[in-house]
N, CA, C and O atoms as a Maestro MAE file, in Angstrom:
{
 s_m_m2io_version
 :::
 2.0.0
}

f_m_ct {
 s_m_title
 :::
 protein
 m_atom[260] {
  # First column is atom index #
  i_m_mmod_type
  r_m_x_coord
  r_m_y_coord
  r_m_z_coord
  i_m_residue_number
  s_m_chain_name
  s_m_pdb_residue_name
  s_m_pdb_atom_name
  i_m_atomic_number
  :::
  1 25 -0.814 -19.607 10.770 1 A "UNK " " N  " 7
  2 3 -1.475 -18.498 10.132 1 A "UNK " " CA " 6
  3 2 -0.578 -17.261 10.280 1 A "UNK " " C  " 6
  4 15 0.276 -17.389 11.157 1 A "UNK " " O  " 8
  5 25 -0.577 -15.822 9.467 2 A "UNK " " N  " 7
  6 3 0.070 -14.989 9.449 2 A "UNK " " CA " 6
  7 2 -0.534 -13.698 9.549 2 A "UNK " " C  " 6
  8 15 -1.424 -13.455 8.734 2 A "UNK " " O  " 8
  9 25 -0.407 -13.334 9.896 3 A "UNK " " N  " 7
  10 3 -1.143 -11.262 9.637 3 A "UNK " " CA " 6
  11 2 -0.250 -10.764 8.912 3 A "UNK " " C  " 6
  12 15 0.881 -11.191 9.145 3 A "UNK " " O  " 8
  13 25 -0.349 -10.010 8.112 4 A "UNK " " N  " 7
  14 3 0.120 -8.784 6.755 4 A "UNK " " CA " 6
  15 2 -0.078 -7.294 7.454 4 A "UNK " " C  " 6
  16 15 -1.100 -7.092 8.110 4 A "UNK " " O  " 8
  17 25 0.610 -6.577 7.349 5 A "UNK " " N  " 7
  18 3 1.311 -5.220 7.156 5 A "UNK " " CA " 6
  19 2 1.465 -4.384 6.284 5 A "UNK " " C  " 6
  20 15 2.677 -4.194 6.386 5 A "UNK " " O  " 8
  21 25 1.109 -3.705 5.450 6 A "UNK " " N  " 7
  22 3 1.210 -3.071 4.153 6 A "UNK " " CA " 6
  23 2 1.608 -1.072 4.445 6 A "UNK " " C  " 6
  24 15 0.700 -0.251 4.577 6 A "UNK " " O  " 8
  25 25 2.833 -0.769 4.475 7 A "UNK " " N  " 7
  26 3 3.201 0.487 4.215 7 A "UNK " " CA " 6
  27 2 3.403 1.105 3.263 7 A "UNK " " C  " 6
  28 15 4.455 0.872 2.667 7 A "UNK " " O  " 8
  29 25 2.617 1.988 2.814 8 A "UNK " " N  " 7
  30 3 3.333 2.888 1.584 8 A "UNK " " CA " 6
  31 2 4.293 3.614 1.818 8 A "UNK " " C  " 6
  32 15 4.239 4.412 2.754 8 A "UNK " " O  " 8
  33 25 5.400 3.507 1.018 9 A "UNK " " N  " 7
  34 3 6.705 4.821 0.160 9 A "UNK " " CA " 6
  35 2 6.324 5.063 -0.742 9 A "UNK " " C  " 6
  36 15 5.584 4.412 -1.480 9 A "UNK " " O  " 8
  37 25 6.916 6.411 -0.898 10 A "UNK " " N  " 7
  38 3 6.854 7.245 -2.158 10 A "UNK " " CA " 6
  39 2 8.155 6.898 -2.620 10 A "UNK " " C  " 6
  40 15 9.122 6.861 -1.858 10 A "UNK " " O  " 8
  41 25 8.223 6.628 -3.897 11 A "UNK " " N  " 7
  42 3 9.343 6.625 -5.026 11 A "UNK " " CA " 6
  43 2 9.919 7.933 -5.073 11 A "UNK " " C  " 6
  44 15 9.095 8.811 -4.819 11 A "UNK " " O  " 8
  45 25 11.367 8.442 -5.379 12 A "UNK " " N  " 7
  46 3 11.845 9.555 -5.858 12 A "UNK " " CA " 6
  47 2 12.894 8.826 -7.285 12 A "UNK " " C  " 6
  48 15 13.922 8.148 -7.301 12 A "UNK " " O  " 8
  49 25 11.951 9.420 -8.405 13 A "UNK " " N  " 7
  50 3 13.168 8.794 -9.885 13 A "UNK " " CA " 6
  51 2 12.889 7.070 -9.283 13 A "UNK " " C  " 6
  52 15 12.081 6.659 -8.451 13 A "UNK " " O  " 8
  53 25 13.600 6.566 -9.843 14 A "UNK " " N  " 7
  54 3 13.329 5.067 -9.780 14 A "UNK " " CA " 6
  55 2 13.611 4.329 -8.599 14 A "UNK " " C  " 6
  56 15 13.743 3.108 -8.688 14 A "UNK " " O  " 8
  57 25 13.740 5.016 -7.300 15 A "UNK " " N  " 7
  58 3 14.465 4.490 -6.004 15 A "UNK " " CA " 6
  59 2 13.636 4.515 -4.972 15 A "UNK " " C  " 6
  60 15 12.960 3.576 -5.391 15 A "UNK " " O  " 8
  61 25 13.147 4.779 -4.036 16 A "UNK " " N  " 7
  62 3 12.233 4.615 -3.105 16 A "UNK " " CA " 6
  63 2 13.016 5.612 -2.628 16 A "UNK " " C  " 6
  64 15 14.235 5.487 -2.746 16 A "UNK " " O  " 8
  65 25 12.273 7.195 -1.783 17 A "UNK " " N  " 7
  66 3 13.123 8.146 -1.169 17 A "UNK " " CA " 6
  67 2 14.173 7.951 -0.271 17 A "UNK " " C  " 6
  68 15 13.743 7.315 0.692 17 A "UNK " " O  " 8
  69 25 15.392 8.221 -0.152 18 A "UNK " " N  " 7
  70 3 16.292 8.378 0.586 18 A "UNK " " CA " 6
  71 2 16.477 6.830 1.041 18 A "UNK " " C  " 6
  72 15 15.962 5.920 0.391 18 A "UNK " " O  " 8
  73 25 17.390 6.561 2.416 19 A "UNK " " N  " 7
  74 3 16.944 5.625 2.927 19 A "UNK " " CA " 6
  75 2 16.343 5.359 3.905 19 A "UNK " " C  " 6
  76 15 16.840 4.629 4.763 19 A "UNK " " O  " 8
  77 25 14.935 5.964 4.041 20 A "UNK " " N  " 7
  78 3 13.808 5.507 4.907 20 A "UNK " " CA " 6
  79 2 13.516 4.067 4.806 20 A "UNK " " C  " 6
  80 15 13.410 3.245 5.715 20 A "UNK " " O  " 8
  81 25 13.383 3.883 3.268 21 A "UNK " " N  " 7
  82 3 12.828 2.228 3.467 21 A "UNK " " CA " 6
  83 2 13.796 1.026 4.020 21 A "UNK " " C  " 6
  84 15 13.328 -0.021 4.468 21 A "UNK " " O  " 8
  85 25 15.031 1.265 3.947 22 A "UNK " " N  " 7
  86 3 16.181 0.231 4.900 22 A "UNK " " CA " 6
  87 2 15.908 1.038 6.602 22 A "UNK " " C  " 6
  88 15 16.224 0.136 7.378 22 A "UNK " " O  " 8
  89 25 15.714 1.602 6.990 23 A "UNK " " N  " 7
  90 3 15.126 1.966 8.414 23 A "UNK " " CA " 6
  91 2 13.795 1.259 8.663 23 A "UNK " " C  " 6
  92 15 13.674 0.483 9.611 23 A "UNK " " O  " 8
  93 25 13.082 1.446 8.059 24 A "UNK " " N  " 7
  94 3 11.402 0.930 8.198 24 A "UNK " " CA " 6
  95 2 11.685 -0.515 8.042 24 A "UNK " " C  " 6
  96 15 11.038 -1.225 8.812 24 A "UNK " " O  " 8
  97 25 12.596 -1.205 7.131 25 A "UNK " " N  " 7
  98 3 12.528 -2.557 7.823 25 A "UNK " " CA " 6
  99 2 13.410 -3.136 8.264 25 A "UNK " " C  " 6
  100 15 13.713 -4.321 8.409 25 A "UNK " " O  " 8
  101 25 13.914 -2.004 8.525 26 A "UNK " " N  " 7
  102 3 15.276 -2.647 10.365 26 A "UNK " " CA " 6
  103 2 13.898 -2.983 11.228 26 A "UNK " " C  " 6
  104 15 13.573 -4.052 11.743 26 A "UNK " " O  " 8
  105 25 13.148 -1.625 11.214 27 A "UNK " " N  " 7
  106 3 12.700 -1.400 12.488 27 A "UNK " " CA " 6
  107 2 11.305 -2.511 12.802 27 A "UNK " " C  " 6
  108 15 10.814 -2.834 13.883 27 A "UNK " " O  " 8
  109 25 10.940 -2.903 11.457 28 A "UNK " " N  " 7
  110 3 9.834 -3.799 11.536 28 A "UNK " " CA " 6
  111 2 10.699 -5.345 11.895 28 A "UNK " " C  " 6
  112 15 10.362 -6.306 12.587 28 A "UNK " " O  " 8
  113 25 11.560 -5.154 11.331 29 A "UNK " " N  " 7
  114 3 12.120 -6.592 11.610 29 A "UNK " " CA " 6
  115 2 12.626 -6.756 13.362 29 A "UNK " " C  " 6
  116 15 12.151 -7.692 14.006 29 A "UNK " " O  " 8
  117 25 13.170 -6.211 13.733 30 A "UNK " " N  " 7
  118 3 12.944 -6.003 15.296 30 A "UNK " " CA " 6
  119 2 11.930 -6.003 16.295 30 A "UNK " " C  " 6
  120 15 12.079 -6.147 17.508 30 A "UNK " " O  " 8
  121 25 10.622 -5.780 15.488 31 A "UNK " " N  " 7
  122 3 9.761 -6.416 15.955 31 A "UNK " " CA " 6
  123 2 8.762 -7.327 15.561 31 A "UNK " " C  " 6
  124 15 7.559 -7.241 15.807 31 A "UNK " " O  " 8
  125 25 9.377 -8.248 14.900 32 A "UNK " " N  " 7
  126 3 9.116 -9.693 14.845 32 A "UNK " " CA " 6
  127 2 8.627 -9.538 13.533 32 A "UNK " " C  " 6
  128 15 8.413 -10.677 13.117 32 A "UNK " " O  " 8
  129 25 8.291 -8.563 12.518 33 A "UNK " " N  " 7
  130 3 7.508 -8.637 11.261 33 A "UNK " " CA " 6
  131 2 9.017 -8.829 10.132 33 A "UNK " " C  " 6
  132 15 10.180 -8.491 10.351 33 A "UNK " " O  " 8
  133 25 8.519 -9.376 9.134 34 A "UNK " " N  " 7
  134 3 9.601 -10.237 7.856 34 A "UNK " " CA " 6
  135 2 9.173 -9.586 6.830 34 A "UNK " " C  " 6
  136 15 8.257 -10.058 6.156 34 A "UNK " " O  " 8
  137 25 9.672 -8.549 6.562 35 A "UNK " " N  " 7
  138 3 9.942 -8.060 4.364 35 A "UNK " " CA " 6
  139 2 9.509 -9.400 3.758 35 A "UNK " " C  " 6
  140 15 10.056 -10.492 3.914 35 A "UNK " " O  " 8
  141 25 8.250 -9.057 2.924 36 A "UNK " " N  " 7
  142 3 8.240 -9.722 2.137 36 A "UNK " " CA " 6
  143 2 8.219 -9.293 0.495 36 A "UNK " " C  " 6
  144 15 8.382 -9.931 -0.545 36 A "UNK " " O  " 8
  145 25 8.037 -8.396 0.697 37 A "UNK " " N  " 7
  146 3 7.920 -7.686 -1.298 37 A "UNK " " CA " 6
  147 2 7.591 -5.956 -0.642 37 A "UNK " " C  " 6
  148 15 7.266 -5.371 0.391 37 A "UNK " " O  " 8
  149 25 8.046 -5.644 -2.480 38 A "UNK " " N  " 7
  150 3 7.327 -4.373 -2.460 38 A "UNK " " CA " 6
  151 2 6.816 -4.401 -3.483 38 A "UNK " " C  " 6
  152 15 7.341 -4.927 -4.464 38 A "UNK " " O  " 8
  153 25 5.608 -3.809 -3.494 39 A "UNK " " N  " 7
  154 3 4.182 -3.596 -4.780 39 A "UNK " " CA " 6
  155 2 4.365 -2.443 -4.802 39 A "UNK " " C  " 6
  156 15 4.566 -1.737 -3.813 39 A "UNK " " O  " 8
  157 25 4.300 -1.937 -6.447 40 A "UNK " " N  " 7
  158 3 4.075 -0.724 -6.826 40 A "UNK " " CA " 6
  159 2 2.388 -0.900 -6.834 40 A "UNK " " C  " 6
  160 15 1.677 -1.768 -7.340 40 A "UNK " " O  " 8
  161 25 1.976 0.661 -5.820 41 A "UNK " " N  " 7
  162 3 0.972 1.064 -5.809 41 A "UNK " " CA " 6
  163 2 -0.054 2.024 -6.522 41 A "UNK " " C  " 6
  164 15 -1.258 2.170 -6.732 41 A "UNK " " O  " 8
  165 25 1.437 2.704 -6.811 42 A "UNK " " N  " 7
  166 3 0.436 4.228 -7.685 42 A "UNK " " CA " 6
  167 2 1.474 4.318 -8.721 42 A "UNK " " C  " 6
  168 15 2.642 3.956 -8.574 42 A "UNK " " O  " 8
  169 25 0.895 4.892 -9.910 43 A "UNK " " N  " 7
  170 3 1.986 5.347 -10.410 43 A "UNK " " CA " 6
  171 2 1.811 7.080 -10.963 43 A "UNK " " C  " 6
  172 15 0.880 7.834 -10.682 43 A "UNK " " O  " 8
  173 25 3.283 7.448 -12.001 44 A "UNK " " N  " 7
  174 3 3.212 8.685 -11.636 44 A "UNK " " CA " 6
  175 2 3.489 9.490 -12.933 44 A "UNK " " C  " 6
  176 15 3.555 8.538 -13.711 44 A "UNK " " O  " 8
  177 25 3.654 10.362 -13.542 45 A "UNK " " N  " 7
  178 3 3.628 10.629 -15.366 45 A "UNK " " CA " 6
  179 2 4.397 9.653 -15.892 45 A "UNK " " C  " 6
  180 15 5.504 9.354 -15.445 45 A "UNK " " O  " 8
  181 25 3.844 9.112 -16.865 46 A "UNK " " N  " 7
  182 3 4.597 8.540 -18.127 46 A "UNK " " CA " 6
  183 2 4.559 7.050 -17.480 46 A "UNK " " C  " 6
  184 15 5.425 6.283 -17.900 46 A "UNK " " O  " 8
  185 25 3.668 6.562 -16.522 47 A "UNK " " N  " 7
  186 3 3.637 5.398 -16.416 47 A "UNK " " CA " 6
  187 2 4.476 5.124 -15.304 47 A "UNK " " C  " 6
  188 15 4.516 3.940 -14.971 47 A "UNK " " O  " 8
  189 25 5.367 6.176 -14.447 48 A "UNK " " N  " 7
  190 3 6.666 5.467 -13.396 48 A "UNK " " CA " 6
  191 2 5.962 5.174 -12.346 48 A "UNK " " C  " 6
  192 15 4.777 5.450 -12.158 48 A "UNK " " O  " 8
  193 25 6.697 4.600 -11.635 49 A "UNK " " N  " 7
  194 3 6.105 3.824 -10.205 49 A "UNK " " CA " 6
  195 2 6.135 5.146 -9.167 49 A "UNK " " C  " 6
  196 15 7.134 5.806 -8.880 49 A "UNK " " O  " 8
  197 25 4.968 5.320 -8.756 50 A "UNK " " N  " 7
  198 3 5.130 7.120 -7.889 50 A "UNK " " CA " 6
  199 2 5.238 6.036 -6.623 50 A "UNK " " C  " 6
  200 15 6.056 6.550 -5.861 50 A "UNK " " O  " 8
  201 25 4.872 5.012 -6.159 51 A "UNK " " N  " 7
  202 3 4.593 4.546 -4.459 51 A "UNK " " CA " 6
  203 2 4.761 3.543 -4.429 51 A "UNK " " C  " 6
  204 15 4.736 3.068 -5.564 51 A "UNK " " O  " 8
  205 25 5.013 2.578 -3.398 52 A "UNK " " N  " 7
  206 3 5.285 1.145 -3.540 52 A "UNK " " CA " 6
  207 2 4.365 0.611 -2.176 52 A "UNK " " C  " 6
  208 15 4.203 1.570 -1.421 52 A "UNK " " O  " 8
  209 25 3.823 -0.445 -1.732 53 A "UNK " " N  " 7
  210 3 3.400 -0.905 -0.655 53 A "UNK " " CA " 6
  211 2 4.301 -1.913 0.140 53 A "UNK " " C  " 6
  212 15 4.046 -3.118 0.136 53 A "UNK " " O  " 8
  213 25 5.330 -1.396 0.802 54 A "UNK " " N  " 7
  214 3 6.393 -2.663 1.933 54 A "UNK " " CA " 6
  215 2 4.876 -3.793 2.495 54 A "UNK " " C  " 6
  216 15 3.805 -3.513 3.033 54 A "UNK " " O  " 8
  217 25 5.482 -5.072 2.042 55 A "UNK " " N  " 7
  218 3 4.896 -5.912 2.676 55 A "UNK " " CA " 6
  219 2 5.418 -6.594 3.735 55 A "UNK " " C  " 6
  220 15 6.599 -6.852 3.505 55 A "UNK " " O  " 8
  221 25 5.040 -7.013 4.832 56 A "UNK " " N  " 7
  222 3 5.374 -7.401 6.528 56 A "UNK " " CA " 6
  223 2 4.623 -8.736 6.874 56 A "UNK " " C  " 6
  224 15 3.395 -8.665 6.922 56 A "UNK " " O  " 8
  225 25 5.083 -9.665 7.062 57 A "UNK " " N  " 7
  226 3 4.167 -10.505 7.841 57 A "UNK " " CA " 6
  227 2 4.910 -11.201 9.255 57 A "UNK " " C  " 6
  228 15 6.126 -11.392 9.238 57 A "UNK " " O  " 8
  229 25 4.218 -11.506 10.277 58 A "UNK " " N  " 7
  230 3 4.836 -12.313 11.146 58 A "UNK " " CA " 6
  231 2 3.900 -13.329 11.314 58 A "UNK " " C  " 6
  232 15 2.869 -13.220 10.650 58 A "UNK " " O  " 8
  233 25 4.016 -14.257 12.021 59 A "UNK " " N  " 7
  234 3 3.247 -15.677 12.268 59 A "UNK " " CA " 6
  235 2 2.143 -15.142 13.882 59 A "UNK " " C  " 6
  236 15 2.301 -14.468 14.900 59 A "UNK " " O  " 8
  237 25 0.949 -16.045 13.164 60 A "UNK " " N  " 7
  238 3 0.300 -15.365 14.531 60 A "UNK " " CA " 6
  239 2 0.448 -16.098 15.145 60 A "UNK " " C  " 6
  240 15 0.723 -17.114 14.506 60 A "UNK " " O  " 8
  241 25 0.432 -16.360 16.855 61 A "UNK " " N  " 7
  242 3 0.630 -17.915 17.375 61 A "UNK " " CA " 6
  243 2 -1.117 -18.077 18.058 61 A "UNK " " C  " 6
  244 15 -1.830 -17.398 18.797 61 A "UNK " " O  " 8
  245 25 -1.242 -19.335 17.338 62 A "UNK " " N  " 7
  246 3 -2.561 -19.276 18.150 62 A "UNK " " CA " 6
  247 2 -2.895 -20.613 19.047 62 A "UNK " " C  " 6
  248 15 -2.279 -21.672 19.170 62 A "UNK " " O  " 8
  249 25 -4.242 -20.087 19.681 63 A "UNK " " N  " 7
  250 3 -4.369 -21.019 20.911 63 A "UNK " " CA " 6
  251 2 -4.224 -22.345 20.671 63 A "UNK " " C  " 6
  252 15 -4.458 -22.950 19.624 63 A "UNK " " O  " 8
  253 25 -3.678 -22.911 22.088 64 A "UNK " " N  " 7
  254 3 -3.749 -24.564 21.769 64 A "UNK " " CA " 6
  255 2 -5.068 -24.923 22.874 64 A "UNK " " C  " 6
  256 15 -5.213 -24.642 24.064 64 A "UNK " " O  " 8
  257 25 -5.616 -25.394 22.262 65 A "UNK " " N  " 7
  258 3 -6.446 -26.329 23.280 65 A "UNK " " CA " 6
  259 2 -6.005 -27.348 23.591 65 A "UNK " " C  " 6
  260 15 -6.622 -28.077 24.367 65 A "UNK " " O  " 8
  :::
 }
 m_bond[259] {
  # First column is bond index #
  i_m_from
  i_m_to
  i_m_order
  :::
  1 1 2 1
  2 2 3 1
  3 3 4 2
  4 3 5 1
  5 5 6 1
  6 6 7 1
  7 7 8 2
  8 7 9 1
  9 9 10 1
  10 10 11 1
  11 11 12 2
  12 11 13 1
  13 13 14 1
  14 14 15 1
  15 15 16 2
  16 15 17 1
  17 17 18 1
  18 18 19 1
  19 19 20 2
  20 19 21 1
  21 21 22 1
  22 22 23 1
  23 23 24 2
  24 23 25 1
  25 25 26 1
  26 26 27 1
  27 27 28 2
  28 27 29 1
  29 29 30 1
  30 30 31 1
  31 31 32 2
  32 31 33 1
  33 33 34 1
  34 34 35 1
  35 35 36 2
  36 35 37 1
  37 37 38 1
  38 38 39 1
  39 39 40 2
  40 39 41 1
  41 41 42 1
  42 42 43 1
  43 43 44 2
  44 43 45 1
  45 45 46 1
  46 46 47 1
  47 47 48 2
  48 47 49 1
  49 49 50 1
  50 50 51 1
  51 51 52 2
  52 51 53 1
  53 53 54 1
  54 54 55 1
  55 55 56 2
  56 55 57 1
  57 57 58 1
  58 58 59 1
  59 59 60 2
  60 59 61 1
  61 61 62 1
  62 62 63 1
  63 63 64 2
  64 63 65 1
  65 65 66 1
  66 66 67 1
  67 67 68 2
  68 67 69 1
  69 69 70 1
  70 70 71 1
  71 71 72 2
  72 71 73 1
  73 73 74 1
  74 74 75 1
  75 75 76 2
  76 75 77 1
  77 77 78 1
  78 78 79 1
  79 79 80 2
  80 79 81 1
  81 81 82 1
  82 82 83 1
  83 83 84 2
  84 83 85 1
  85 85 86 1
  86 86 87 1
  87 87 88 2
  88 87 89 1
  89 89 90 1
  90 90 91 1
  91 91 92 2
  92 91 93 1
  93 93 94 1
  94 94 95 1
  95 95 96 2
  96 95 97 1
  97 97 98 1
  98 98 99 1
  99 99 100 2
  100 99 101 1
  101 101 102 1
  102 102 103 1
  103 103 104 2
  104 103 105 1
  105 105 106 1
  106 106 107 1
  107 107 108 2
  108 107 109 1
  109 109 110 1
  110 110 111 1
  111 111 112 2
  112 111 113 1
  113 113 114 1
  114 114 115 1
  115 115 116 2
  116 115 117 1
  117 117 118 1
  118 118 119 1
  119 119 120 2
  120 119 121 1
  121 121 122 1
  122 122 123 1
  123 123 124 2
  124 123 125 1
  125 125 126 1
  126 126 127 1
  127 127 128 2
  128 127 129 1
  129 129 130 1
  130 130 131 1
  131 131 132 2
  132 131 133 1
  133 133 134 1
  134 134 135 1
  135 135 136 2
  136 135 137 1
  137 137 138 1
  138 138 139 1
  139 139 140 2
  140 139 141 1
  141 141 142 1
  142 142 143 1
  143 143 144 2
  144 143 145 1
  145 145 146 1
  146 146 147 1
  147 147 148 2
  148 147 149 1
  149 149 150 1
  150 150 151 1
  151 151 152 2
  152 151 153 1
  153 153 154 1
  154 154 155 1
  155 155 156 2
  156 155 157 1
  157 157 158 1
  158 158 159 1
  159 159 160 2
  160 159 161 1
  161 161 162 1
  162 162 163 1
  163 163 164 2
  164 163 165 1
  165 165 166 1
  166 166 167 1
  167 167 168 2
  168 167 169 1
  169 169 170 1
  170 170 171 1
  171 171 172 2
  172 171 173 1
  173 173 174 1
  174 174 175 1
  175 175 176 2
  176 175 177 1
  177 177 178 1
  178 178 179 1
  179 179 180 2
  180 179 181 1
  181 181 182 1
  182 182 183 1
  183 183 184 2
  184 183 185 1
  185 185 186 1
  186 186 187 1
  187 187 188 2
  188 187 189 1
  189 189 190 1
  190 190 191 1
  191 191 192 2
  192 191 193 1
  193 193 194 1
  194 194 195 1
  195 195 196 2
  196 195 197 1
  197 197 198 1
  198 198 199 1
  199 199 200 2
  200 199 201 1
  201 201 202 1
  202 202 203 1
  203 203 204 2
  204 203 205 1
  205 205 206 1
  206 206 207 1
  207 207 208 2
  208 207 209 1
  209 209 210 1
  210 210 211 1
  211 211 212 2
  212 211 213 1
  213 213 214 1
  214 214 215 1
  215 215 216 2
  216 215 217 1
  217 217 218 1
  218 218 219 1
  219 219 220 2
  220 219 221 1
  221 221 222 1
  222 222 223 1
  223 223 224 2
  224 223 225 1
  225 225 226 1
  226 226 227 1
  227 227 228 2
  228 227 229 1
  229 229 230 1
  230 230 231 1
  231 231 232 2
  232 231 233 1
  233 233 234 1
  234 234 235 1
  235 235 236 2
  236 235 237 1
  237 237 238 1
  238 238 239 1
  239 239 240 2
  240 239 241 1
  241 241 242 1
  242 242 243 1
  243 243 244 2
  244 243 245 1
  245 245 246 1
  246 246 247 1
  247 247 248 2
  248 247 249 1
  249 249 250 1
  250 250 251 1
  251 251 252 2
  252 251 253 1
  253 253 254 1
  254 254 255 1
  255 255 256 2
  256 255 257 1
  257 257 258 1
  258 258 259 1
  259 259 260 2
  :::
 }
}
């Protein structure tokens, strides 16, 4: 089984701002969570993608009986 993670970025022009989002998943990946997509969340005049949702999952480990 897995648990999900969902962060929003804000888009700047067609890019996701600066590079926060290659930091945010250094830093998730270091602790054990895996990039899996990004979803545009909102969007912003004329139809552009204003936000995206980083998706994260890691494996849960669960009990053994």
């Amino acid at each position: 089984m897995y648990e999900y993670k969902f962060i929003e970025v804000s888009v700047k022009g067609m890019f996701i701002g600066g590079d926060d989002h290659r930091k945010l998943i250094s830093d998730k990946s270091k602790k054990g969570w895996r990039f899996v997509a990004a979803i545009p969340s909102s969007a912003g005049s004329y139809g552009q993608i204003g936000s995206v949702d980083l998706v994260f999952e890691r494996k849960i480990e669960e009990n053994k009986k």
